[in-house]
Each structure stands twice: as C-alpha cells, then as structure tokens.
C-alpha positions as CSV (number, residue, x, y, z in Angstrom):
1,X,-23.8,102.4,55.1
2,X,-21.7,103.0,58.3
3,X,-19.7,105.9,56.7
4,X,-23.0,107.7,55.4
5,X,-24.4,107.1,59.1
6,X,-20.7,108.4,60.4
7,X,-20.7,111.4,57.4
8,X,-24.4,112.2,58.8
9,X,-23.4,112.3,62.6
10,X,-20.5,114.9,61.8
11,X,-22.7,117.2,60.0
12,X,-25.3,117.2,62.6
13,X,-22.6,117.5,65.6
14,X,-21.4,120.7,62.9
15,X,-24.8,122.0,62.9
16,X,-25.5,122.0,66.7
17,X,-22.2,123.7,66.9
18,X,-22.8,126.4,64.6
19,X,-26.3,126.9,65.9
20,X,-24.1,127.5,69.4
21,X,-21.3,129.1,68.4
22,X,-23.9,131.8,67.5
23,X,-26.1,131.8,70.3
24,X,-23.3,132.7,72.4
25,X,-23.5,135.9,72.7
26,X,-27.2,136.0,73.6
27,X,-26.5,133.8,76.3
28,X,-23.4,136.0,77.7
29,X,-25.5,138.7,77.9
30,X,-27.7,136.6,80.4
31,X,-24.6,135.9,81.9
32,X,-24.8,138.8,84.3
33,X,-28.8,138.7,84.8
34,X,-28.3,135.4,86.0
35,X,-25.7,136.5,88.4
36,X,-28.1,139.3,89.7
37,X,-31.0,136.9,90.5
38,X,-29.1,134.3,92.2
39,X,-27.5,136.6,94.3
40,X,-30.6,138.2,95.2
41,X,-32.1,134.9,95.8
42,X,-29.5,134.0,98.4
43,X,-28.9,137.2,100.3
44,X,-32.6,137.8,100.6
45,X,-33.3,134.1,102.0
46,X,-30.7,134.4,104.5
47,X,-32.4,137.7,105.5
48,X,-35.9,135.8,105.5
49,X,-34.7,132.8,107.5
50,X,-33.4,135.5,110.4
51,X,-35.7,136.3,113.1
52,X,-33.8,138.2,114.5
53,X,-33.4,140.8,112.1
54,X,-36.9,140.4,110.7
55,X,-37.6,141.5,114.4
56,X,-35.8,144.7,114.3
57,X,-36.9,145.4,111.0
58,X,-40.4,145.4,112.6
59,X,-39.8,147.2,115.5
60,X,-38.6,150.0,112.9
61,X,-41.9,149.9,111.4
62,X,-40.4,149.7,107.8
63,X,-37.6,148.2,105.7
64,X,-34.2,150.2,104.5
65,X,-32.3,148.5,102.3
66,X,-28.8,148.9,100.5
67,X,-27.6,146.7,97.8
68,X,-23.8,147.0,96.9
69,X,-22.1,145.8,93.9
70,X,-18.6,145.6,92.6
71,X,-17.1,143.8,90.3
72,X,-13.9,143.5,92.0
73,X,-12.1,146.1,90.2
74,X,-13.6,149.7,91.0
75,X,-15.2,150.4,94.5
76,X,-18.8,149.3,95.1
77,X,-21.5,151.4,93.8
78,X,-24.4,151.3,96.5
79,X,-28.4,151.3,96.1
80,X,-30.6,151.9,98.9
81,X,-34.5,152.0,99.1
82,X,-37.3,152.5,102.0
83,X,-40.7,150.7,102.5
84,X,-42.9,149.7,104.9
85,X,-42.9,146.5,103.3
86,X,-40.1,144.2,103.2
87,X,-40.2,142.6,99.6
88,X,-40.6,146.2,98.3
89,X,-37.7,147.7,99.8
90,X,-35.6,145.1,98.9
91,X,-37.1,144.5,95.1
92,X,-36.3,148.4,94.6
93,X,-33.1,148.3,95.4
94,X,-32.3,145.6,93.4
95,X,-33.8,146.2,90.5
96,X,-31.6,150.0,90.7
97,X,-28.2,147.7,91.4
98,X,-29.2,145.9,88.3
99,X,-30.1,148.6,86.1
100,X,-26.5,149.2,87.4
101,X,-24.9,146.9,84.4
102,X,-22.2,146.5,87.0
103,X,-20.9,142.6,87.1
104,X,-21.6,141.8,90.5
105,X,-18.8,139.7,91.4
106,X,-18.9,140.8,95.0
107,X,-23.0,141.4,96.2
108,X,-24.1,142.7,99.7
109,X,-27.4,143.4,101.1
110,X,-27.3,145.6,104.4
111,X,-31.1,146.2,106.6
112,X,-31.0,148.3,109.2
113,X,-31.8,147.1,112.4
114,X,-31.6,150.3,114.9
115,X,-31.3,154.0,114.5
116,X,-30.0,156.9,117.1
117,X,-30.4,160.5,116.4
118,X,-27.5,162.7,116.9
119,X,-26.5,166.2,116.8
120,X,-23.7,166.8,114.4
121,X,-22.1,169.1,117.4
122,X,-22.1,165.3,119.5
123,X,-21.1,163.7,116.5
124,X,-17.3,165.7,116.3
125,X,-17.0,165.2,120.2
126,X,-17.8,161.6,120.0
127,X,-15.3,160.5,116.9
128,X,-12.3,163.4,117.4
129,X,-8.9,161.8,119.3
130,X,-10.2,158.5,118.3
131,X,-8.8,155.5,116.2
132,X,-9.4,155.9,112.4
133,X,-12.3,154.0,111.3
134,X,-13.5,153.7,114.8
135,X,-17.3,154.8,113.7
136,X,-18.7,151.8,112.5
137,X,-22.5,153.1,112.0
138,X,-23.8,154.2,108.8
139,X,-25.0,157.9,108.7
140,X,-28.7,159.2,107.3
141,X,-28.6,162.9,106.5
142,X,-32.6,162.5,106.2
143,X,-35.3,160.3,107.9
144,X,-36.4,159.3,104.2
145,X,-32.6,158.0,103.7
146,X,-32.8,159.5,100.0
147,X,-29.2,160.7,101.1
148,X,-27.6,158.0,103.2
149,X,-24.1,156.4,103.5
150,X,-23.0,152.6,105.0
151,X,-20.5,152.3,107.3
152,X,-17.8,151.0,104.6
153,X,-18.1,153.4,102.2
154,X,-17.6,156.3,104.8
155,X,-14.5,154.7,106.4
156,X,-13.4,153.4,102.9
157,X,-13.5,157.3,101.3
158,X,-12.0,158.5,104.4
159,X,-15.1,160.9,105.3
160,X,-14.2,161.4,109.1
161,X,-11.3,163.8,111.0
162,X,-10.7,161.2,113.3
163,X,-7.3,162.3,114.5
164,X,-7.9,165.9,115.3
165,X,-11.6,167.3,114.5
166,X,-14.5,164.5,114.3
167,X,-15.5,166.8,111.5
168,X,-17.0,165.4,108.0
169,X,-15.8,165.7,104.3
170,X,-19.2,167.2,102.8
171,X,-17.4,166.9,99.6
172,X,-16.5,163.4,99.8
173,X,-19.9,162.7,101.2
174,X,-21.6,164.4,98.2
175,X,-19.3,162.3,95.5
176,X,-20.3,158.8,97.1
177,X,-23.9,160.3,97.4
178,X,-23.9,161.0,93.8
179,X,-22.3,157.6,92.8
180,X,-25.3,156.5,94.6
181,X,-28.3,158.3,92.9
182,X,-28.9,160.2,95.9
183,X,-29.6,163.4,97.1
184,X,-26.7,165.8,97.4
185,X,-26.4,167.7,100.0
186,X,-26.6,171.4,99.9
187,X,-26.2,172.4,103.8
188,X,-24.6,170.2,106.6
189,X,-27.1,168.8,108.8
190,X,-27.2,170.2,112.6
191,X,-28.6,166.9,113.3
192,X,-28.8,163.5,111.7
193,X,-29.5,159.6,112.0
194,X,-26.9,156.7,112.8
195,X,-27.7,153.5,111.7
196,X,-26.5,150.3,112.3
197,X,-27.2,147.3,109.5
198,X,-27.2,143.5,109.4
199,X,-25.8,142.5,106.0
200,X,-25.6,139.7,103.7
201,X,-22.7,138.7,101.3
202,X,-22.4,136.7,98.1
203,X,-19.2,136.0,96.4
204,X,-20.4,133.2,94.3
205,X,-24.1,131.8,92.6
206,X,-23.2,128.7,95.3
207,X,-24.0,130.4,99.0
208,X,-24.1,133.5,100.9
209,X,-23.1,134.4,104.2
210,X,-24.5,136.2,107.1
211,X,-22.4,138.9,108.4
212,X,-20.9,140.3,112.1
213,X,-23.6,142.5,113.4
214,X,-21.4,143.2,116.3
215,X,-18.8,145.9,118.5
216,X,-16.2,147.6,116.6
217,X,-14.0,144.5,116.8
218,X,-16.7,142.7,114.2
219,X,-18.4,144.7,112.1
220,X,-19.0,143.8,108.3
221,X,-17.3,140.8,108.4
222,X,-18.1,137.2,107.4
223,X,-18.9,135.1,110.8
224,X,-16.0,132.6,111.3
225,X,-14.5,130.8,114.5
226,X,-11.0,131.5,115.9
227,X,-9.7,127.6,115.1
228,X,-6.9,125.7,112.9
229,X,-9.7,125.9,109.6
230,X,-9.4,129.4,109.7
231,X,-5.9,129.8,110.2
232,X,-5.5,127.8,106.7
233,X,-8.2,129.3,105.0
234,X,-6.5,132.9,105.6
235,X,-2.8,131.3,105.1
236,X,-4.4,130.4,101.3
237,X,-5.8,133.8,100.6
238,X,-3.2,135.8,101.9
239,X,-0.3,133.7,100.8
240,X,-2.5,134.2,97.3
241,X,-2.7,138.0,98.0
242,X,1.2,138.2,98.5
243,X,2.0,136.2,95.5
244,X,-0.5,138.7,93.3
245,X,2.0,141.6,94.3
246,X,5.5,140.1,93.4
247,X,7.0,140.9,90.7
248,X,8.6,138.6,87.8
249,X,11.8,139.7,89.4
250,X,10.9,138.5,92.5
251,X,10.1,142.1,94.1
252,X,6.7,142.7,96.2
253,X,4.7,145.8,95.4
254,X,5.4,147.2,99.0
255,X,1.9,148.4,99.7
256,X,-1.3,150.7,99.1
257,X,-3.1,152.9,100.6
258,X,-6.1,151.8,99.7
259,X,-8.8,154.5,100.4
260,X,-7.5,156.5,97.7
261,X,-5.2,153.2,95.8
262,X,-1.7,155.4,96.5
263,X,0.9,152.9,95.8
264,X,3.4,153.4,98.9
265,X,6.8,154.7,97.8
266,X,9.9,153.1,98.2
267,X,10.9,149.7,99.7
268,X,12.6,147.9,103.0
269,X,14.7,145.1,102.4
270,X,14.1,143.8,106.1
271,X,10.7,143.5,105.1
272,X,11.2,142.0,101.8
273,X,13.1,139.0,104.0
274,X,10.3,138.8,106.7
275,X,7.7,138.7,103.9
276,X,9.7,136.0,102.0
277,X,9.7,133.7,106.1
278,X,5.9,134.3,106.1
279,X,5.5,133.0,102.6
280,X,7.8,130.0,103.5
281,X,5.4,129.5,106.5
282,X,2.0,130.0,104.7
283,X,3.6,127.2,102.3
284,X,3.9,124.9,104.8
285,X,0.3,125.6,106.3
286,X,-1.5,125.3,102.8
287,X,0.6,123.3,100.6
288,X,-0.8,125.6,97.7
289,X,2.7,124.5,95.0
290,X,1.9,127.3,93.2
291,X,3.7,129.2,96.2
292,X,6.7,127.7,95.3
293,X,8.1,129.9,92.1
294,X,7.2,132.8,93.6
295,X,9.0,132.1,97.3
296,X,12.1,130.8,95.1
297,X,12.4,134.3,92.9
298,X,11.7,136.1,95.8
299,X,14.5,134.6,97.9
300,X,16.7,135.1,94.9
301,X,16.0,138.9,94.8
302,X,17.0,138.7,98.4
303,X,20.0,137.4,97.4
304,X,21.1,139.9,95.3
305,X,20.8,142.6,98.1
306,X,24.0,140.7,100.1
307,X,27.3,142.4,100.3
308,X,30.1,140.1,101.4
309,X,33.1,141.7,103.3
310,X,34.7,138.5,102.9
311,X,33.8,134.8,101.6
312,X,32.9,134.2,105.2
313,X,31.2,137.3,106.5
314,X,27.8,138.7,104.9
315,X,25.0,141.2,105.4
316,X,21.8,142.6,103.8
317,X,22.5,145.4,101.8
318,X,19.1,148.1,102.5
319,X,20.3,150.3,99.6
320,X,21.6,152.7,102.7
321,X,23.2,150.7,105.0
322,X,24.3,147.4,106.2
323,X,22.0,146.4,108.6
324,X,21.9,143.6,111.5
325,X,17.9,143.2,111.5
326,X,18.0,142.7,108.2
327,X,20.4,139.8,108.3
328,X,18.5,138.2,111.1
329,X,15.1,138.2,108.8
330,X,17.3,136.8,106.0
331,X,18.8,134.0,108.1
332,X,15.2,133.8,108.8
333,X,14.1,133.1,105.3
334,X,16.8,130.7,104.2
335,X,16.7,129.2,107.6
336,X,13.1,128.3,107.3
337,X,13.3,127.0,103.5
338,X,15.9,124.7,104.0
339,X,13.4,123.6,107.0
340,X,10.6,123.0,104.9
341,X,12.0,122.0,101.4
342,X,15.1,120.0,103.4
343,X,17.7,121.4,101.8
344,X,21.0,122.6,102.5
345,X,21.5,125.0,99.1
346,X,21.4,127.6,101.4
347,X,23.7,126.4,104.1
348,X,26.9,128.8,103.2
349,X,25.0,131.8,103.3
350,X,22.8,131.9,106.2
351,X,26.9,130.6,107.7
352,X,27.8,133.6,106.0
353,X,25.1,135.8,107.4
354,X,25.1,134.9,110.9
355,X,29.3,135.2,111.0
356,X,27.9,139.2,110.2
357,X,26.1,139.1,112.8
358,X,28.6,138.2,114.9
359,X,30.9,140.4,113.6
360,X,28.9,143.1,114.6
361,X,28.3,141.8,118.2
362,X,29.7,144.0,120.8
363,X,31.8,141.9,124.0
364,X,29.0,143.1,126.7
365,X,26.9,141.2,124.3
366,X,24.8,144.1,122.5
367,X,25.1,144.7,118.7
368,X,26.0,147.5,116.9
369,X,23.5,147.9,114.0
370,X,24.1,149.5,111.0
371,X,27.8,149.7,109.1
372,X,28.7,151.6,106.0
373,X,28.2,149.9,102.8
374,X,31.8,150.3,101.1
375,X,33.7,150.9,104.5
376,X,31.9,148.2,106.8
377,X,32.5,151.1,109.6
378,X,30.1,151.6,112.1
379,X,27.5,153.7,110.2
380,X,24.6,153.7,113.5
381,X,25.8,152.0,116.7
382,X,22.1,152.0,117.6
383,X,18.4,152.2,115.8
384,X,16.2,150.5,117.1
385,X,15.2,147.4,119.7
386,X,13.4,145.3,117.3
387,X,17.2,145.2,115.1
388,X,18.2,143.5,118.5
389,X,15.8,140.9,118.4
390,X,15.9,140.0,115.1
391,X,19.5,139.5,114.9
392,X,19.5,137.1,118.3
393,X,16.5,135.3,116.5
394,X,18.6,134.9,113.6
395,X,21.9,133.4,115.7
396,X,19.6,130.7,117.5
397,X,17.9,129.6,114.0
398,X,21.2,129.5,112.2
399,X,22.2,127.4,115.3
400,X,19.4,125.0,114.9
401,X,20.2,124.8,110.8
402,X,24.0,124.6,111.3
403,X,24.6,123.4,114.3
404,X,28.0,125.6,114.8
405,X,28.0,126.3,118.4
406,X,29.5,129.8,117.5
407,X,26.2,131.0,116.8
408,X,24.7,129.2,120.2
409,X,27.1,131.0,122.0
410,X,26.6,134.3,120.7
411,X,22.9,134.2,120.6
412,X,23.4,133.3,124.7
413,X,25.7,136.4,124.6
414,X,23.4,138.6,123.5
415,X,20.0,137.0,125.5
416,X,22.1,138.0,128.7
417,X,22.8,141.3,127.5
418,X,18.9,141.6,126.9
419,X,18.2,140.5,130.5
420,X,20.6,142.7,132.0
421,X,19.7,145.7,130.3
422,X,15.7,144.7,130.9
423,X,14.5,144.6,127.2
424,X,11.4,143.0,128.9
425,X,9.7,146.4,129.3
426,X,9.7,146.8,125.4
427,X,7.7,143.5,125.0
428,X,9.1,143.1,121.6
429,X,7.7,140.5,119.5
430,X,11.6,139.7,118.6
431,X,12.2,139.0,122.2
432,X,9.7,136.7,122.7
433,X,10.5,135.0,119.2
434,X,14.5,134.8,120.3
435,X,13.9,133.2,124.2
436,X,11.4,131.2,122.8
437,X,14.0,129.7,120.2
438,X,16.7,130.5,122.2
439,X,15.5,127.6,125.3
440,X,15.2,125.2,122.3
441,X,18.8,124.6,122.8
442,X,19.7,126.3,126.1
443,X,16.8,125.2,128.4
444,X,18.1,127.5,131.1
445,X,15.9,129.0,134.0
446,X,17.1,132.9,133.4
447,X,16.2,132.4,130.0
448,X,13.0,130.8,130.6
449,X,11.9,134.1,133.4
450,X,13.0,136.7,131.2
451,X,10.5,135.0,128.2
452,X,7.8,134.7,130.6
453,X,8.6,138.6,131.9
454,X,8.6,139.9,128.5
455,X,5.1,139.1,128.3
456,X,3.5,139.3,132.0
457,X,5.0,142.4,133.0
458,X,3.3,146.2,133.2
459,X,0.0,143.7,132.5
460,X,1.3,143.2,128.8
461,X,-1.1,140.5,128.5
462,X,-3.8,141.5,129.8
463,X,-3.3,145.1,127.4
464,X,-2.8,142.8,124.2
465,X,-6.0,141.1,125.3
466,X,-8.1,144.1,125.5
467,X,-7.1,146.3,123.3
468,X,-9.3,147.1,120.0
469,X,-6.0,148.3,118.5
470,X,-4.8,146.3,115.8
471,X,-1.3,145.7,117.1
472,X,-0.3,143.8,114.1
473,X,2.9,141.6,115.8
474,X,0.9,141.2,119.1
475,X,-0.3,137.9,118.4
476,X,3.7,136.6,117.5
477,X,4.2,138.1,120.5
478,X,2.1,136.2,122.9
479,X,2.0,133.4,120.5
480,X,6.1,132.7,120.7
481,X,5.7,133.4,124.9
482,X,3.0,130.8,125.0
483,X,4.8,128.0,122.6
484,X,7.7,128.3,125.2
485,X,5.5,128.3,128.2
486,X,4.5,125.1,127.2
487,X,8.0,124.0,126.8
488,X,8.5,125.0,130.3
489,X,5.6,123.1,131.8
490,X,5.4,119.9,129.3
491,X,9.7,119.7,129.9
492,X,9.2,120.2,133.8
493,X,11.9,122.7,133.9
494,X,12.5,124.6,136.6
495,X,11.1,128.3,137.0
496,X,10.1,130.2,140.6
497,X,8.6,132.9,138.0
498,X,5.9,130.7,137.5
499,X,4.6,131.5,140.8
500,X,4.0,135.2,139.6
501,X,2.8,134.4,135.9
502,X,-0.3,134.2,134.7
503,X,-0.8,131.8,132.2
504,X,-4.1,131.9,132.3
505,X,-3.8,135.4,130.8
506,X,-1.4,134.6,128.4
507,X,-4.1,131.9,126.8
508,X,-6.9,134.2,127.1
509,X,-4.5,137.1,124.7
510,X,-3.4,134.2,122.5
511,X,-7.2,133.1,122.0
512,X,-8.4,136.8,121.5
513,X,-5.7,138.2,118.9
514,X,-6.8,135.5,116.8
515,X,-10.5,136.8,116.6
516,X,-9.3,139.8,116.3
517,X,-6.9,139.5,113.4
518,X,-10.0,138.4,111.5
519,X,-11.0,142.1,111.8
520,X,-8.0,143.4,110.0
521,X,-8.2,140.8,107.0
522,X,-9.8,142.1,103.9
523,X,-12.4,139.5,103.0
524,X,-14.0,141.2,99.6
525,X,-17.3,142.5,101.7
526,X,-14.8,145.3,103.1
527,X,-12.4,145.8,100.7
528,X,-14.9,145.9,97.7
529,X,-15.7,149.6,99.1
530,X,-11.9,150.4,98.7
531,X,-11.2,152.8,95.1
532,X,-9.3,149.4,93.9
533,X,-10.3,146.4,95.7
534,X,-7.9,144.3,93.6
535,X,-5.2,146.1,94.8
536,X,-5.7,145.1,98.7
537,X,-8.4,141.7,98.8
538,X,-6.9,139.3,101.0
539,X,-4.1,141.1,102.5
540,X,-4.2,142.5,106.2
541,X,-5.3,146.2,106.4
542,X,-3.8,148.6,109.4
543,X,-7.4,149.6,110.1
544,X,-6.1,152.7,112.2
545,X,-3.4,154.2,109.8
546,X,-6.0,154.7,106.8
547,X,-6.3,150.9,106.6
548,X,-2.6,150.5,105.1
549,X,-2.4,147.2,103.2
550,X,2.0,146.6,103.3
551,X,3.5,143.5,102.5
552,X,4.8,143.3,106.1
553,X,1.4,144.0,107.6
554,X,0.2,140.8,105.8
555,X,3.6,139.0,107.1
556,X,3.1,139.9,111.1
557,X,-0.4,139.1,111.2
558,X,0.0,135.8,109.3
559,X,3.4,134.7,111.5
560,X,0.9,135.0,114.8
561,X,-1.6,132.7,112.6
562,X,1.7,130.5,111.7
563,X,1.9,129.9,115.2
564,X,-1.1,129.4,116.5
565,X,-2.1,127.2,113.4
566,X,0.9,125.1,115.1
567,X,-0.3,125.0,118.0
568,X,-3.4,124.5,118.0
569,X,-4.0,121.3,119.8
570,X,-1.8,122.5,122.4
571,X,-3.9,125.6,122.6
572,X,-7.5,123.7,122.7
573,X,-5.6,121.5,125.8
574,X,-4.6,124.3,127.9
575,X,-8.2,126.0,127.6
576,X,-9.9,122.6,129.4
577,X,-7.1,123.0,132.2
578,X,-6.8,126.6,132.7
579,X,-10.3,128.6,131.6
C-alpha cells in the first residue's frame, strides 16, 4: 500500500512538472509586462506622494511626461507625452515605452517642473567657453513637446559646442528625436523652450528613488548623504565596475569614451599600479572576496612589467621607459597588500623597487625620472611634478613596510628638496599624500608647515571647495592634508603655521568633494543614456572631457573616498568643534 501511495505521489509531482515545464514560456513572456507595471507603479507613486512637484506641475497648467527605458545594454530609448491631466500624460507615455518590447532593467520617469524661453542666438552665448555638459536643462523645439530632448540624452550624444561655439548638432538632435517617435526637425528653431524635470528611478520591482532636482552639481542623480554608508556603497560598485574591465590576464580595459563607446587606445602602466592600490583599498572598505582573484592577477601583471638592473635594484617598465612614478604607485600596490592581507610575499620587491628609486635620487635631493630601458641612462631628467610625489610617497611607505631606514632617509631627502624648491604652489595630491605619510615617521615641524602650505596657500582650499569642476584627485588632496592636520593637533606637535591655517576651510573642502564626487559616479539613471551603458555603470565619469570613464578616473576619485571613509569619525568630530 505505501509503495502504490509513494508510486502515485511521483507521478503526480511528474505531472505538475510537465504541466510547468510547459507553461514556462507563457509565463516568461509576462516576465517583462510585469516589470513594466511595477515600475510604473513605483515611479508614479513617488511622483503622487510629492507636493512639491505636484505643485509645479499645476502651476504649468498641464503634465509633460518622459518615460526612459534601457535594458542596460543599448542607450535608453525615451517616450514623452502632454496632458492637462496628470494620469493621462503619464498613462501615454507608458503605454508607448511598453509597446517599446525593450526590457526595462533601468526605468525613469522625468515631469517638468518649470520652463524658460530662449532665443537660440542666447542659447550659443550662454553655453560657448563653458564646461562640457554644463547645460543641465532639457530642450523643447515646440510648445507641444512632440520634438523634445532630456537633459541626459543631449549631454550623453554630445549635442552641444561647448568648447568653442554653444552651437547644436541638428543631426544628432534629429537621430535621438527619431529614436524617440518624435518629430524631426526640418529648420533650426530661432527660439525654443528649456525645461527643467524632477525624475524618478527604478532599478528593481523592490523601490524607486526620487532624484536631485538641483544646481549643476546635482542633477539626475539618486539623493544620497555625504557619510561612511556611501563611501561603501560606491567602494562596492566601483570596486565591481573595475573588476568587470580586467582581463583574465590581469589587464584593465583602460577606458571609454562613453558618448559614442570608443574604447581609449593604449595603456599606462603607472596607472595600472594606482588602479591595482585603489582596488586593494576598496577591498578593505567592502570586504567583497570576490575582489580578491582579480587584485592578485592584476598585481601579477604588474609584475611582469619590472626590469631589474640588478637583484637588488628594480623599476616599472612603461613599455617606453623606466619610470620613477611608476615605481612609487607599484611600491604602492604591494605596500598596501602586504598591509591588508599581512603578508610579506612581496617584501623583496617593493626592497627592490624603492632601492630604484633611490638610485635615481639626485644628492640635492630631487629625482631624475625616466632612464633608458636597456641602458638604465638617464632617458628624461624631468617630466612632470606628480613623478616627484609619487616616488617620495613610495620611499615613506616602503619605510613603514620595511623598516630600512635607507628609504626614511631618502624620502626626508627628497621632502626637503620639495620645500626648498616650493612644490607647495603645485598643490599636488602626491605632496599632500607624501608629508602626510612622510610625518608618520618624521614628526618634524618643517614637514608639518610645508603639508599644511600645500593646501592653504593661493586659497587652494577654498578653490577646491568651490569649484563645480570635477578635479578628480582634489579630494586625496585635501583628504591626505586633513588626516595629517589631525595628527598635528591630536599629537600636540608643534606648528607656528597654524596661526595662518585655516582649518576650518580645509573641513569645509573635505566635506564638499565628497558630495560632489557623487556627481561624477555613474549610477545607471545617467549612464543608461550612454550608447553602451555596460561599458561605463559604476565607474567615475570626467563629466567635462566628454564624460571619460578611465580606470584611473575610477582610482583618484575612490582613493579620496578611501580616505575619507577612514576617517570619518574624525571628520564628524571636527565639524561639532570647528563649523
């Protein structure tokens, strides 16, 4: 009786999973309907729940709404309508979005909220000479908006002159307008409509997000505070992003132009190294252990670009020259792994890469910085300042690794050199990185000043602070000058700069640059307007060079987040004594 009753159950459990096995492919097709109505239902609540907008939205006396799609692959296809009613407008652009078939991963709603007329003559004098991607209002070529454009998808296609004439790409306009089911244009407009939008964002069926309605600094990006959360949440995206674009052999896909997805050519060791410290970093801020294959093959690429001249002497090997910077960013790397996997694999080379370093130090204390690959003759006795900083940096962490006072003493060699020869007036971000490892170890008063200089002096501070330029190493800038300002004060060391300085400043920039960095990361309600948005989601964007996406445009922005993810509580103490 029991194996009849057990023979029974097995042929029904068959049956139901025939019967599903089949209905499958009814139910995918739902799939994506299902997709389409949730994500309608949440971005359209948000937008009903906001007074605010619904406030505008009357003051306009009717509704224009855009609904975006993208299904993370190809750039967003976008679907507008007009009404006087608000549940019409927004029901007709949906229903054109889904007729769409696209899988909407990524969904957006945008209303607009105020308009300004403008004469297309006012239009080129306003946005020529200016930063690209500066124009952060959408543009109407009709009061009807049966041929309108969003804000993204002008700046994404690259629509605007910004550098030299203001003027418009009519052809570029007419291609997304056509994408769009619009009306092409057949003249250009003397005069036409900017809008501004509030928009709503659903990556997933869970919850939706209201969007900065804000200055240039903010616009079109999710709303999230300048704290330690975000720091990690953009250390596991990014870290995520950089991991997508290495290679098997441990080689990063150097970057993109992402407006129209042109794969940037060639690659930069130095950067390789400094992307490989950043990943390192991100590790320790996320503990994602899927980061840990790809930093190892990475670092082992690395390794494979170092030429000895000796068993005792090392440097990076660009694939041009031998060059110091580069074997500061390496010591950097291995410095920082044996930090945070405690290890001491590494401990002979990053020896053998600072002893280069020192080989290449000059007596007054500067560096020459490039030699020739086969010769190890002086190739380029000078380059660039940031090659300066990045090898001192690299002396004063081998130091703190190794311990061999050699490296102490040359890194102190070259510091004096850098205060002699006032390297302050650069404000390099190496600087600041080298004096503020630099009085780790040699807690000295000039050393102290000259840290303190690098970032008070010709209003540095101040500039980073109020600047809408991205700046993408201004935050490790002000970020390492701040971590050793606080070593100053919390070690009562001596300092008669401190008289002159203004920390207050100094907080103020390191508080700002990490609200602003948030404008240069591409959450998926920007970068799904991009031609690939696979090829650039989660990575920092250069917002005024055609929003480049490189590996060490990630790397800089994230190392200021590094630090001020580390310091955070330090941060949040200073702002109750000194704003």
């Amino acid at each position: 009786m029991k194996m009849i009753r057990r023979i029974t159950a097995a042929a029904i459990v068959m049956f139901i999973t025939v019967q599903c096995v089949f209905a499958l492919p009814a139910e995918a097709i739902n799939v994506t309907d299902y997709m389409y109505n949730r994500k309608y239902t949440l971005v359209t609540n948000l937008l009903r729940d906001d007074s605010e907008t619904l406030a505008a939205i009357k003051e306009l006396g009717r509704t224009v709404a855009f609904m975006s799609v993208s299904d993370g692959k190809c750039r967003a296809k976008v679907f507008a309508a007009q009404s006087e009613t608000l549940s019409t407008a927004l029901y007709s652009a949906f229903t054109r979005a889904k007729a769409s078939g696209i899988t909407p991963k990524w969904f957006k709603l945008d209303v607009v909220v105020s308009e300004e007329d403008v004469t297309y003559t006012k239009f080129r004098a306003d946005n020529s000479g200016k930063y690209i991607g500066s124009m952060r209002s959408g543009i109407a070529f009709d009061k009807k908006y049966s041929a309108a454009l969003l804000e993204a998808q002008i700046n994404s296609a690259g629509m605007i002159d910004y550098e030299k004439t203001g003027k418009i790409d009519f052809t570029k306009v007419n291609e997304a307008l056509k994408e769009s089911g619009m009306t092409a244009l057949k003249t250009v407009p003397a005069k036409f409509t900017l809008f501004r939008t509030q928009g709503y964002f659903a990556e997933n069926t869970a919850y939706a997000m209201k969007l900065e309605n804000g200055t240039f600094a903010t616009t079109g990006r999710r709303i999230l505070p300048a704290d330690r959360s975000t720091a990690e949440l953009l250390a596991q995206k990014s870290s995520g992003y950089l991991s997508s674009v290495c290679g098997d052999d441990g080689k990063f896909v150097y970057g993109y132009y992402p407006i129209d997805n042109e794969v940037i050519a060639g690659y930069n060791m130095l950067r390789h190294a400094g992307t490989v410290w950043n990943l390192i970093m991100q590790y320790e801020m996320c503990g994602d252990e899927s980061l840990v294959p790809v930093i190892e093959r990475s670092l082992d690429f690395l390794g494979k670009h170092i030429s000895y001249k000796d068993n005792k002497t090392a440097f990076l090997d660009d694939g041009t020259a031998l060059n110091i910077g580069g074997n500061g960013l390496a010591i950097l790397a291995y410095t920082t792994y044996s930090e945070v996997f405690c290890t001491n694999k590494y401990n002979a080379l990053i020896r053998a890469l600072a002893c280069g370093i020192v080989y290449m130090q000059k007596s007054d204390g500067s560096f020459i910085h490039t030699l020739n690959r086969s010769t190890f003759g002086i190739a380029e006795d000078y380059v660039i300042i940031y090659y300066d900083g990045e090898a001192a940096y690299g002396l004063a962490k081998a130091y703190g690794v190794l311990g061999d006072a050699r490296f102490l003493k040359s890194a102190k060699k070259a510091a004096d050199y850098f205060i002699k020869n006032h390297y302050e007036a650069e404000h390099s971000h190496w600087i600041s990185y080298t004096f503020n490892e630099l009085t780790k170890y040699a807690p000295e008063e000039k050393y102290f000043e000259f840290g303190l200089r690098n970032v008070n002096e010709d209003d540095f501070s101040s500039t980073v602070h109020n600047t809408r330029a991205g700046i993408n190493s201004a935050s490790e800038t002000v970020n390492a000058a701040f971590e050793m300002y606080d070593r100053l004060i919390s070690g009562r060391k001596k300092c008669a700069y401190l008289d002159e300085f203004n920390a207050k400043q100094l907080l103020r920039a390191v508080i700002r640059r990490a609200e602003y960095g948030l404008n240069y990361f591409m959450f998926p309600e920007y970068a799904m307007y991009m031609k690939a948005p696979e090829t650039v989601v989660y990575g920092f964007a250069v917002r005024e060079d055609d929003f480049r996406t490189r590996i060490d445009d990630t790397q800089h922005f994230m190392d200021g987040y590094y630090m001020f993810w580390k310091n955070y509580d330090i941060i949040e103490q200073y702002k109750e004594i000194l704003l």
